[in-house]
Every structure is written in structure tokens, then in C-alpha cells.
C-alpha positions, 0 to 999 in steps of 0.5 A, spaced: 253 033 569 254 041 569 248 045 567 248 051 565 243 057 567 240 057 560 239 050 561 236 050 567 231 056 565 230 052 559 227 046 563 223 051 568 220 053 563 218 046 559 215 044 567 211 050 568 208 049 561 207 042 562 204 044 568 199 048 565 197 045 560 195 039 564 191 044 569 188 046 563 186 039 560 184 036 566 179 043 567 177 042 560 175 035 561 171 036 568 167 042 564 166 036 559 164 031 565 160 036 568 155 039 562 155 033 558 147 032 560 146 039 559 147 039 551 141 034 550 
């Protein structure tokens, strides 16, 4: 299978984007872990 480079950037982006969203969840949820005590 022949991909073109629009095609390959195209999947780059989508990995880069997949890649921060799951930064950003796993940061989100260790605050979430770490200051849940502190609300009550």
C-alpha cells in the first residue's frame, strides 16, 4: 500500500493529537487523585 504524503501527515497529525489528548487525561486525572481530599 502506497501512501501519499498528505496521507502520511494526515496520520501524524492524528497520532500527535491522540498523543496529547491522553497526556492531558492522565494530568487531569492525577490533579483529580491528588486534591480530592482537599474539596472536603
Amino acid at each position: 500500500m502506497k501512501l501519499s504524503a498528505q496521507d502520511k501527515w494526515e496520520i501524524l497529525e492524528t497520532a500527535t493529537t491522540w498523543v496529547v489528548v491522553m497526556a492531558m487525561l492522565v494530568y487531569g486525572f492525577g490533579k483529580w487523585i491528588q486534591f480530592e481530599g482537599a474539596l472536603k
